[in-house]
N, C-alpha and C positions, 0 to 999 in steps of 0.2 A: 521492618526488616527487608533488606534487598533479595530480588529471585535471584537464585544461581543462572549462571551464563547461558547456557545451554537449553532449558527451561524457556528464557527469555529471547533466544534466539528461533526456536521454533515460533513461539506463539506469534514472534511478529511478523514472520516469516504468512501463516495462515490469516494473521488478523490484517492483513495487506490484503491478501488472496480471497479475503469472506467480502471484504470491504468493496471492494473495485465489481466482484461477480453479483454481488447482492444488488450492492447498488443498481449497477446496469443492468440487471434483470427486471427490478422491481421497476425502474424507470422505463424499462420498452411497455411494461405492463399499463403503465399509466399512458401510455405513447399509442398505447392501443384502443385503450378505453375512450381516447378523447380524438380517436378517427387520424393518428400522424401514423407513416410506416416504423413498425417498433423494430426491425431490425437495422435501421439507417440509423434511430434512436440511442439502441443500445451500442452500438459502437461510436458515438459522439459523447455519450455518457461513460464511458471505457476510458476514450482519451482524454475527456476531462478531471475525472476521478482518481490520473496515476497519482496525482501529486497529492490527494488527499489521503489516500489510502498509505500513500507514506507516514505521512503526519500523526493520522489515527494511530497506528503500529506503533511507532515509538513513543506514541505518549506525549505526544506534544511538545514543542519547542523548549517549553522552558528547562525539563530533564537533562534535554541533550546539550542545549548551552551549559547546564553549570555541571557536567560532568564534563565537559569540554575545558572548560573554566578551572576546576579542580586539577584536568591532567595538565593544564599548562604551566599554571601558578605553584600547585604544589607538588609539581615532578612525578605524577603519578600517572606516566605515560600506559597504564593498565589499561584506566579507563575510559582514554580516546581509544584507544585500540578497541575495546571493549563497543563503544559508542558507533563506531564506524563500522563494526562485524555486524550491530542491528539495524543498522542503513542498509547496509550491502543486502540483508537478508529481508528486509521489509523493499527494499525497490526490486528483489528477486519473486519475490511472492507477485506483485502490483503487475510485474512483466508478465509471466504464469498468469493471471487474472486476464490480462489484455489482450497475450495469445489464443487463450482458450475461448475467447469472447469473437478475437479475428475469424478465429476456424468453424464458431459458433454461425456468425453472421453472413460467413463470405462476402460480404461489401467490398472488399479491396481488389473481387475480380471481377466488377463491373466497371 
């Protein structure tokens, strides 16, 4: 059974946002333990992780092709719409993540 829209647009929204801050926290942690500066770390690990933290969010590729796939072939332009509102909202989360890591780190005013 599919989640309703809504539901599905929050979580990806946060599972972008848990993705990108988790990550790059847990990785300055290991950036520390093994003697590198973990705030130069966490923000290399930040800009690394936008595009994955995409990915995780929606659910992986395959989802989004064939519901892409479905709005094309079978006129069911719902669910590209649908498709593209948990993109917009998972690279909205992953921005959030990467700002809050910029203002975290200060790096970019050195």
């Amino acid at each position: 059974m599919e989640k309703a829209f809504l539901p599905a647009f929050i979580d990806s929204y946060f599972i972008a946002l848990g993705v990108l801050l988790g990550g790059s926290i847990i990785g300055g942690i290991g950036a520390y333990l093994s003697g590198e500066p973990p705030m130069t770390t966490i923000l290399e690990f930040a800009n690394r992780l936008k595009i994955w933290a995409l990915v995780a969010a929606i659910g992986g590729t395959f989802d989004a092709f064939y519901s892409f796939e479905r709005g094309l072939f079978n006129g069911e332009t719902r669910d590209i719409l649908k498709q593209v509102m948990l993109i917009v909202s998972a690279m909205g989360g992953a921005q959030t993540g990467w700002l809050l890591i910029t203002w975290l780190t200060q790096e970019h005013l050195s």
